[in-house]
ZAMARGU-4260 file (C-alpha; in steps of 0.2 Angstrom, whole numbers, plus 5000, padded with zeros to 4 digits):
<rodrens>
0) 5567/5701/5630 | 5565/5683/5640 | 5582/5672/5641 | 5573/5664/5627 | 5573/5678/5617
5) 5588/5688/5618 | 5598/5681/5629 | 5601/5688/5648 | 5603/5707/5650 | 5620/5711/5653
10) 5618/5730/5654 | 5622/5739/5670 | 5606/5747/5678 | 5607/5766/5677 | 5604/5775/5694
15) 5587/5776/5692 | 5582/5759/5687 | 5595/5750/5701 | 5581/5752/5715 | 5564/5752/5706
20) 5567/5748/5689 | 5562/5762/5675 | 5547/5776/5684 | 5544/5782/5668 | 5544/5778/5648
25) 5556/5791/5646 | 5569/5784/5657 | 5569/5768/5648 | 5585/5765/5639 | 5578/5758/5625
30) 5566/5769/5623 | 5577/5783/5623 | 5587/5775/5610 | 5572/5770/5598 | 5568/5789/5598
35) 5585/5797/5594 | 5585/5783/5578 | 5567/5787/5572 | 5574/5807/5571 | 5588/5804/5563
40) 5578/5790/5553 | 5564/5807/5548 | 5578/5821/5547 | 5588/5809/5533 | 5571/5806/5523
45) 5568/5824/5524 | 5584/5828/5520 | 5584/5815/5505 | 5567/5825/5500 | 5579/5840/5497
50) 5589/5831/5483 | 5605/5831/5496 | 5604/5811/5494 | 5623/5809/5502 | 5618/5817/5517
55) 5599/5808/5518 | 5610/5789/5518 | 5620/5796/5531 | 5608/5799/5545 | 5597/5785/5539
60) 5615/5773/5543 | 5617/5783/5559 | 5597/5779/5564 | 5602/5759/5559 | 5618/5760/5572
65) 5610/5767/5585 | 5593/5758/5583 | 5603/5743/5582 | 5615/5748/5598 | 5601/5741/5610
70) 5601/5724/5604 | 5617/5720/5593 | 5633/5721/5606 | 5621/5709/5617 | 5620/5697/5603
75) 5637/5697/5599 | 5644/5693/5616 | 5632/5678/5617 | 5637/5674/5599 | 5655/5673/5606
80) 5648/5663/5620 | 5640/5649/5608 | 5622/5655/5613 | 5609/5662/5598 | 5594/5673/5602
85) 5583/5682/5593 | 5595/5698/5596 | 5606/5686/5583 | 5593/5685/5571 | 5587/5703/5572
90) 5608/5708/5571 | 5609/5698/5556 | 5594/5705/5546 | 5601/5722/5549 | 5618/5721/5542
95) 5611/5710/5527 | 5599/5723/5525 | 5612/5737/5525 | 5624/5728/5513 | 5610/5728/5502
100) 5608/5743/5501 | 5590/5744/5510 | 5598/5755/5525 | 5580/5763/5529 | 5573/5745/5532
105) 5588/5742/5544 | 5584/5757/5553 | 5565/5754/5554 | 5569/5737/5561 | 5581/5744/5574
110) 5567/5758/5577 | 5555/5745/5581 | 5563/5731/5590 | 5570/5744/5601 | 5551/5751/5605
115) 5546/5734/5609 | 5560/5728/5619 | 5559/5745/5629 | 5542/5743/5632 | 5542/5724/5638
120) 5556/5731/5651 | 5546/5745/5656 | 5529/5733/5658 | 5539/5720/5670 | 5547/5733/5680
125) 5529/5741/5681 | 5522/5725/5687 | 5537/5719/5700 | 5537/5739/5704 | 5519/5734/5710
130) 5524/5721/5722 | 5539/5728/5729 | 5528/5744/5734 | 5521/5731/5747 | 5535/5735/5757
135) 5532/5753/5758 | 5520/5751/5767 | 5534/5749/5782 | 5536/5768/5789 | 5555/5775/5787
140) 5555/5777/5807 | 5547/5767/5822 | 5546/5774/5840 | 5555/5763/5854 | 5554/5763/5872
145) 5570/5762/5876 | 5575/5765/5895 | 5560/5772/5899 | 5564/5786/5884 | 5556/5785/5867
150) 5567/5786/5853 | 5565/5784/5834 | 5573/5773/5824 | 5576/5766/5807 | 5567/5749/5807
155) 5582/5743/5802 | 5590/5745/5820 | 5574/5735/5828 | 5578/5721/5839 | 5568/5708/5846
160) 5561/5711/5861 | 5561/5731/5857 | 5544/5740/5862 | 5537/5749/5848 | 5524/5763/5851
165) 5510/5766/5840 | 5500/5780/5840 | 5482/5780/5830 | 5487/5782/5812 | 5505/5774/5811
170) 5507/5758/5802 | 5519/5743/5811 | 5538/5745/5806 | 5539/5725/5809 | 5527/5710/5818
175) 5527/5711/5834 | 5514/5704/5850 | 5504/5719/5860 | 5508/5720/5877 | 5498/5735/5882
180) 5482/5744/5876 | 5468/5742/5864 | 5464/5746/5845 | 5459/5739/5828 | 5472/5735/5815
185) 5468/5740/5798 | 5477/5724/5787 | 5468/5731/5770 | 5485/5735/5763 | 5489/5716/5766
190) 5476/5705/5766 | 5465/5716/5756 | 5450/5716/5768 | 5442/5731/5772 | 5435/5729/5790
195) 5447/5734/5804 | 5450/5718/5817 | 5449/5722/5835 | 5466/5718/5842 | 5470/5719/5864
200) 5485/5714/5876 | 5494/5697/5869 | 5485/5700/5849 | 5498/5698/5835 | 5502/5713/5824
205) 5510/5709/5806 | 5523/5724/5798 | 5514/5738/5790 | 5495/5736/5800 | 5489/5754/5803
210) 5483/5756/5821 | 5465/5763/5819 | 5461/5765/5836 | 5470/5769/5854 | 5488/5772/5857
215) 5497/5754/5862 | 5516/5745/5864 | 5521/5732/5854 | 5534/5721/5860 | 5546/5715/5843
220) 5546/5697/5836 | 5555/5698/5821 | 5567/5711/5813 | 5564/5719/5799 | 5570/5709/5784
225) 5561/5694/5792 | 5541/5701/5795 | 5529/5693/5788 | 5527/5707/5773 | 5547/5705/5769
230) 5544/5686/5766 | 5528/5689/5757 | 5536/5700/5745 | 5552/5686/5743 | 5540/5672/5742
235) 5531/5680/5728 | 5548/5686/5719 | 5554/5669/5719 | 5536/5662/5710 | 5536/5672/5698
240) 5551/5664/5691 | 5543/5649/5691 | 5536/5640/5675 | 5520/5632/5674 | 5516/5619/5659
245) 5512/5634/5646 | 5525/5645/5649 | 5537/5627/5648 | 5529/5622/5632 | 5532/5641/5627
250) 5554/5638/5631 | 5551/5621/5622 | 5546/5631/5605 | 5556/5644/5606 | 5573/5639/5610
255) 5577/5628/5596 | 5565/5640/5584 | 5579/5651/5586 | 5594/5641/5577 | 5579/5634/5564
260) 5575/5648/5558 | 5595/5653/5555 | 5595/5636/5546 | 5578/5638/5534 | 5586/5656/5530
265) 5601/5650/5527 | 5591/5635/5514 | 5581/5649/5504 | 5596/5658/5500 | 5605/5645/5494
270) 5591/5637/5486 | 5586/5652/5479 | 5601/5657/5472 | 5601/5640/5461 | 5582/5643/5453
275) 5585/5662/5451 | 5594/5677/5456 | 5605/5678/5473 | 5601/5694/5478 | 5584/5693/5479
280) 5583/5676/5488 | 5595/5684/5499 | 5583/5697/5504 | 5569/5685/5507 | 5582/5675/5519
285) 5584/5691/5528 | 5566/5694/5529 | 5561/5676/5533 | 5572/5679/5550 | 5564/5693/5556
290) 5545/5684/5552 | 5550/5670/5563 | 5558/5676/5578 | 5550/5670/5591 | 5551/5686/5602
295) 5533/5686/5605 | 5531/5669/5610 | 5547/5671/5621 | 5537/5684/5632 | 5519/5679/5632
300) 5519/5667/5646 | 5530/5673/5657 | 5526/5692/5658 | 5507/5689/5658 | 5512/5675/5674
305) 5521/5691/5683 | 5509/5703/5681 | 5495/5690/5686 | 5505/5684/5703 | 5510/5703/5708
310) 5490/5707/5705 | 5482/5692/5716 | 5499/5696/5730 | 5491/5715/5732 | 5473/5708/5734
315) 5480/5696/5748 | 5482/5682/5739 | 5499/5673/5736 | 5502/5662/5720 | 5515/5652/5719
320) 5522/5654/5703 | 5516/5650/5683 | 5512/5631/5687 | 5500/5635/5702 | 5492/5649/5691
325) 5490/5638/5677 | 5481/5625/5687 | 5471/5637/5695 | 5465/5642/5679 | 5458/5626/5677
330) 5448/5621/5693 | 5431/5615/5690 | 5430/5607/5709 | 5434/5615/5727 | 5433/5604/5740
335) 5431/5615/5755 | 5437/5609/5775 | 5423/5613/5786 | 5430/5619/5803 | 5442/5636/5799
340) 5436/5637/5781 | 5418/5639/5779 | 5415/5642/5800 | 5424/5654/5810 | 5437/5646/5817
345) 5432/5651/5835 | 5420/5637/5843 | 5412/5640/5857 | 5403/5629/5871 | 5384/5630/5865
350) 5375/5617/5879 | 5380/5606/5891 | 5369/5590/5893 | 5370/5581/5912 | 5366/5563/5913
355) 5355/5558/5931 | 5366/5560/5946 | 5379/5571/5940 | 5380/5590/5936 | 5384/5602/5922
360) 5402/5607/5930 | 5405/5589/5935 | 5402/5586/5915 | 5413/5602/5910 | 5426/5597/5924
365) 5429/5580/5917 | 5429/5586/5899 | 5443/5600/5904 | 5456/5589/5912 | 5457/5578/5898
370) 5460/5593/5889 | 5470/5602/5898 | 5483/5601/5885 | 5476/5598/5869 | 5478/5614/5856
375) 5462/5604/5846 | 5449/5619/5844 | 5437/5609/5853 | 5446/5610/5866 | 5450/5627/5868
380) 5429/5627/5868 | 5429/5617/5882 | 5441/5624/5892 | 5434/5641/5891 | 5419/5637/5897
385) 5426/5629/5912 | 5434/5636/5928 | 5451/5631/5937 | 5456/5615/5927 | 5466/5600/5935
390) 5474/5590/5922 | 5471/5572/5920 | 5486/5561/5921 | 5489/5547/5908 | 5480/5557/5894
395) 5480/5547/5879 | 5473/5548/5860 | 5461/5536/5853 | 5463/5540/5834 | 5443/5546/5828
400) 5437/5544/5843 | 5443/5552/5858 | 5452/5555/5873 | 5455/5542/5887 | 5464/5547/5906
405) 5463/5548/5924 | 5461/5556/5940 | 5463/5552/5956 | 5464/5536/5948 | 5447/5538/5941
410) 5446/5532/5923 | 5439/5548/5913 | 5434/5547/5896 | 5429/5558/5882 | 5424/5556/5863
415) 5412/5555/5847 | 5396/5545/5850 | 5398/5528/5844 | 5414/5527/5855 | 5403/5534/5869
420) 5388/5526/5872 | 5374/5542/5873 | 5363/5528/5883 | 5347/5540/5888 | 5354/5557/5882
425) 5353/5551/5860 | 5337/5561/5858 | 5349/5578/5864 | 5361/5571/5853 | 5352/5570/5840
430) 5344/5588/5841 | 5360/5598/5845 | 5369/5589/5832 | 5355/5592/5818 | 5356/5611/5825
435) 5373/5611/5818 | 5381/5606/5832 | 5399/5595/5835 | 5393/5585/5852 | 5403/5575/5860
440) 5402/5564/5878 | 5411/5561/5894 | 5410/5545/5904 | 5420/5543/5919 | 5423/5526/5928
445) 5410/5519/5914 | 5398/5529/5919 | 5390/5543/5907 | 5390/5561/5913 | 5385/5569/5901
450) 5386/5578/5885 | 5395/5595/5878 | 5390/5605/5863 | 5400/5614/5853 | 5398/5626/5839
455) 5408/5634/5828 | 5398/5648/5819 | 5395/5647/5800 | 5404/5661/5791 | 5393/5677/5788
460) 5400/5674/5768 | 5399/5658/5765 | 5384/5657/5757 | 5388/5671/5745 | 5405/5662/5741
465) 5397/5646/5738 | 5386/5654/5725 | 5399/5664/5718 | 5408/5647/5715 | 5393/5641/5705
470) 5394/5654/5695 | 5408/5653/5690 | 5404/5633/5685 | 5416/5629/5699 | 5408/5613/5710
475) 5409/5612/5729 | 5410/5601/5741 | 5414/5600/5760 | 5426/5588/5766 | 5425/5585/5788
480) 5429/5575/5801 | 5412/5579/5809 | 5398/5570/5811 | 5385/5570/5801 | 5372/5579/5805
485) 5383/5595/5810 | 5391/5593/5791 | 5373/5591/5784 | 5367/5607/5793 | 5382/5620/5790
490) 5381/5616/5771 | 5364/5618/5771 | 5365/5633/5775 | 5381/5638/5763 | 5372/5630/5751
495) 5383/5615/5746 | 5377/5601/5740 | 5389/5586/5741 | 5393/5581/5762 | 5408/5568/5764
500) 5408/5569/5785 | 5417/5558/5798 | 5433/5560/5787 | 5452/5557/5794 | 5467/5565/5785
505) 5469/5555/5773 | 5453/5551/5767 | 5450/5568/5763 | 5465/5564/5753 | 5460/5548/5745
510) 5444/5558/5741 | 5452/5573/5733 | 5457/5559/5719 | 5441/5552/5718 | 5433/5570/5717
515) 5444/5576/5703 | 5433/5568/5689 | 5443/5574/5676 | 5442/5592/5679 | 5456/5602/5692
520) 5452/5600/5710 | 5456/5614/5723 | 5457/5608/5741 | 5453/5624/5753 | 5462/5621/5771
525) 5469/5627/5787 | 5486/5622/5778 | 5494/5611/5792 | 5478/5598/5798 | 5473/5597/5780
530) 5490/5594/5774 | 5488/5578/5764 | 5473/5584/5756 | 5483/5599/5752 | 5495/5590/5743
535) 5484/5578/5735 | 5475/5590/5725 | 5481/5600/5709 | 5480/5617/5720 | 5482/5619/5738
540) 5474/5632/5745 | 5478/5638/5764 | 5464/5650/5772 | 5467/5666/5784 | 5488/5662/5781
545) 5494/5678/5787 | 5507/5674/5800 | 5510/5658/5797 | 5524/5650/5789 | 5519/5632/5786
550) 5504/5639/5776 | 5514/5650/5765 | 5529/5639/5764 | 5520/5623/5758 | 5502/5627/5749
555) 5502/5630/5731 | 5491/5647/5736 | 5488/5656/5751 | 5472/5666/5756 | 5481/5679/5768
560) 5465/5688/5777 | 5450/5681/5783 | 5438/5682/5770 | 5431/5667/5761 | 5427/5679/5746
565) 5445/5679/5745 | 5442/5661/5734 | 5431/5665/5720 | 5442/5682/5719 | 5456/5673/5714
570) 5450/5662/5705 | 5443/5672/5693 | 5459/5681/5692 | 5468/5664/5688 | 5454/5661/5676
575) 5457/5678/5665 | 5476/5675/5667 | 5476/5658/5660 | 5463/5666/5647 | 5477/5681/5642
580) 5490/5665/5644 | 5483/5655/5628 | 5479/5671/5618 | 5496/5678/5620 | 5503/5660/5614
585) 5490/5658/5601 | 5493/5675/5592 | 5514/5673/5594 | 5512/5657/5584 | 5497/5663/5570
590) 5509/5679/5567 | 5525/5666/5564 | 5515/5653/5555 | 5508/5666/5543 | 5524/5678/5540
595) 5536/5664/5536 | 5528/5660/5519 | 5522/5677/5515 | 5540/5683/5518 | 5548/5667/5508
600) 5536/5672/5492 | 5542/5690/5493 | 5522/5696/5493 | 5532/5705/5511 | 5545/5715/5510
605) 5557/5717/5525 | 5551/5736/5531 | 5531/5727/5532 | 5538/5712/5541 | 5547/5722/5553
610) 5532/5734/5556 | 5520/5718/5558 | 5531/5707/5570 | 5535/5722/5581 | 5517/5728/5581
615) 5511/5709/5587 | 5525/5710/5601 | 5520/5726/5608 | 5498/5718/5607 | 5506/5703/5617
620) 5515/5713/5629 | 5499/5725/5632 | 5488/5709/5631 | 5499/5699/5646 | 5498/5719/5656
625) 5478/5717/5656 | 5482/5700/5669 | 5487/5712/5681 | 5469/5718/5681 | 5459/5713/5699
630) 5447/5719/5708 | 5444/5723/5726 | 5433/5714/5738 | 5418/5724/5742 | 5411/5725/5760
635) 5402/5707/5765 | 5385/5707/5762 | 5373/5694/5770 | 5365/5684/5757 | 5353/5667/5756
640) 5359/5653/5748 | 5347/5646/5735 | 5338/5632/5742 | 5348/5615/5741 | 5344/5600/5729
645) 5347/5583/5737 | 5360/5580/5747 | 5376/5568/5742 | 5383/5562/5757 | 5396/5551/5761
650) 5401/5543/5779 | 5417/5536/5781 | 5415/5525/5796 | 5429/5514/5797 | 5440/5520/5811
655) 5459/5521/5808 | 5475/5519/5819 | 5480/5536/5819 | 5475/5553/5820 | 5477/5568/5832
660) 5463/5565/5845 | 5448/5575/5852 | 5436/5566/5840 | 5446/5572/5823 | 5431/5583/5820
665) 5439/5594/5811
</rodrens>
């Protein structure tokens, strides 16, 4: 049982459960127990059959104490420690039944307890069993070129800078970087998609990747216990410990339910025994503390948060514990960041405008020194499309605008239209923008050059995602630091509805608050750019995470792979487990609520309690297991969005005084 319940296990784990916890219900210890006191509990009602009555009340007191031996040691060291738990209550019940004389009731409730205790161990170990298979997908040996001689190693004995071979089939013993040859990477293990990505000389490979394709080395970045699959695996371990507002409210109940019920069973007998005979109120006390142990309520939360988490983890999607799952249960809005989130993430140079008297490569030359040293994704765009770059010295920021430098003491400048004037070139503007376009212009000594289009491609899912969201009653909405036209035009095309372009950082946040409208708000980002938005919303959620630590580490849920479909995968996952969430609790507290009385009025006896309350722990425990239920991403299928309403478009236009240049378009 939970803390709450029983109190902390202080059993040592046998060899089998030390590792993985128990591989089978036969290897529970609980289990095993319950079953030796049902046949001793049969064999002395058989035996009691045969007239040899002595003999039947022996083994039906020797299927008590062993029933009992599961739960009743446990409750006496935490009696001795000044902590009550539901393994009190149940102890107490079970000697008073005994010295009543009512020895088989004793041994059904240890019979029963036992089963369901064994079998809420058995269902988290299954779950947590689930998760730490994850890192099995690390192979027992890696091959390392060492001295020019490969040798195979324990991944353990990895060190940076090692080169591992891998050979079509083997998975990755740890991250590393290629340095030589060319495959695809199967990540469907981790990030649970499906398509192999194409990975050359420099591409980044993440522990347990199966090479699908050509031989190639792989030069070592991280040891073993630190790859990206180990900390995925801690990372989730440590969240499902955490507690979310149902599984808090849960404790709340349960903790003092425990020493109230001691104190209403304590009342009824005394009570009792002044209105009418001791004995019998004494039973009703005893039954009365087995109909309101909160055991069920104790486990509700907390193993349906466990088997939820380890589920979305092994579909590629990490939850941060109880809290973030509860809140994801309850989005109604997901406010979605254009660039990296519904496009590609790889923009590329579409057209390149010249102004009168100069030249496509004087335009693209300009552009690149000023952005010889920006890590914007724009620029990257820009710099691929160019030749040998000389930087521009002097390169300075203009927050929502652009960039400003020199060369050769020239004054260069490059930015947004509005803080370049597009002078003859605002009908190209104009028309490569409403294509979908992020345009921006480059001036140098005053003097227009011209203009550089960039795109960055819409995601082949996004408009299947976006209608998956509605679906689901979910509203959408894109939140961008482009202009408008290029926002309009992408979700358009997704099918979204509500625009909010020429955004900073924090008015995406000061949106997210405005967006919520009473219902939960999601904010979907790149995790680092997006990051007060992020943490403004009830859930942050960080796309394509795999490898990065500042996505995992700071949003509330991280999208590992690539795939967009990813979000309404798991928020219908959250949606089910916060479903199973308030069923679990609802049943724990209809089951108390309604045996407390029947049990006080005698119309139950102890044996019919026992079998009742045990019977609703083990339909909670198999309830929270159906959380764990998900269901794999099926291969990306093009679909058309339905065709828009009217678009609800807000343009931010006041500039701010900060911000990380190169337009803030994203």
């Amino acid at each position: 049982m939970s803390d709450a319940c029983c109190g902390p296990r202080e059993e040592q784990p046998t060899e089998v459960e030390a590792d993985h916890g128990p591989q089978r219900l036969w290897q529970v210890r609980e289990l095993r127990f319950a079953a030796v006191a049902a046949a001793l509990l049969a064999a002395g009602w058989l035996v009691g059959l045969t007239g040899a009555d002595r003999i039947g009340t022996v083994l039906q007191l020797a299927s008590a104490v062993v029933g009992a031996a599961t739960f009743a040691p446990g409750a006496l060291r935490n009696v001795l420690r000044r902590r009550v738990g539901v393994g009190t209550l149940m102890t107490v019940a079970a000697i008073g039944a005994v010295a009543l004389g009512q020895i088989t009731e004793a041994a059904m409730l240890g019979v029963l307890f036992s089963i369901a205790e064994g079998l809420e161990h058995y269902a988290i170990a299954r779950t947590r069993r689930g998760l730490r298979a994850l890192l099995g997908l690390v192979p027992p040996t890696a091959t390392v070129l060492r001295d020019g001689t490969e040798v195979r190693l324990s991944p353990d004995e990895l060190v940076l800078g090692d080169r591992m071979v891998l050979r079509p089939g083997e998975r990755a013993a740890t991250d590393g970087v290629i340095r030589a040859g060319h495959t695809s990477m199967d990540l469907s293990a981790i990030t649970g998609e499906s398509v192999p990505v194409e990975a050359g000389v420099g591409a980044v490979v993440h522990a347990g990747a199966i090479n699908g394709g050509g031989a190639i080395e792989v030069e070592v970045t991280a040891l073993a216990a630190d790859s990206s699959l180990a900390r995925i695996v801690h990372i989730v371990e440590e969240a499902q410990e955490r507690k979310g507002t149902g599984q808090r409210l849960a404790d709340r109940i349960a903790r003092p339910l425990v020493p109230a019920i001691m104190v209403l069973a304590v009342a009824i007998a005394g009570f009792g025994a002044l209105l009418g005979d001791p004995v019998l109120w004494l039973e009703r006390a005893l039954v009365v503390l087995v109909a309101a142990s909160p055991c069920a309520l104790a486990i509700s939360v907390p193993l349906t948060v466990v088997a939820a988490v380890g589920a979305a983890s092994r579909q590629g999607a990490l939850v941060k514990g109880g809290a973030a799952l509860e809140e994801l249960g309850r989005v109604g809005t997901v406010a979605l960041d254009k660039t990296g989130t519904l496009t590609r993430n790889t923009p590329q140079v579409v057209a390149v405008v010249a102004a009168r008297g100069s030249s496509r490569d004087d335009v693209v030359d300009a552009a690149a020194s000023l952005e010889a040293r920006s890590e914007h994704p724009l620029a990257r765009a820009i710099l691929a499309a160019a030749g040998e770059v000389r930087p521009a010295e002097e390169v300075t920021a203009v927050p929502g605008h652009g960039l400003r430098g020199q060369r050769d003491g020239t004054p260069l400048r490059l930015g947004k239209p509005g803080w370049v004037d597009p002078g003859p070139l605002a009908g190209e503007v104009e028309r490569l923008q409403a294509a979908g376009a992020t345009v921006v212009l480059v001036e140098r000594d005053d003097a227009l050059l011209g203009a550089i289009a960039v795109r960055d491609e819409l995601r082949s899912e996004a408009g299947e995602v976006v209608s998956r969201l509605h679906e689901l009653d979910i509203g959408t909405a894109m939140l961008t630091g482009d202009n408008t036209r290029t926002a309009t035009a992408l979700a358009t095309r997704a099918g979204i509805t509500e625009v909010h372009a020429e955004l900073l950082p924090e008015d995406k946040a000061t949106l997210v608050t405005r967006l919520r409208n009473g219902r939960g708000i999601a904010m979907v980002g790149d995790g680092v750019n997006d990051a007060p938005a992020l943490a403004t919303a009830d859930v942050g959620i960080a796309m394509g995470a795999m490898g990065t630590d500042v996505a995992i580490e700071t949003a509330d849920v991280a999208l590992m792979g690539e795939d967009l479909r990813h979000l309404p995968q798991v928020l219908a996952h959250a949606r089910h487990a916060r479903r199973v969430m308030l069923q679990n609790v609802g049943l724990s507290l209809a089951i108390i609520g309604v045996l407390i009385p029947l049990a006080a009025f005698g119309v139950l006896g102890l044996a019919t309690v026992v079998f009742i309350h045990e019977f609703a722990e083990v339909l909670v425990i198999a309830n929270a297991i159906r959380a764990a239920k998900s269901t794999p991403l099926p291969e990306v299928t093009a679909t058309t969005p339905p065709a828009p309403q009217a678009l609800n478009l807000t343009v931010v236009g006041a500039p701010k005084q900060n911000g990380s240049g190169c337009c803030d378009a994203c």
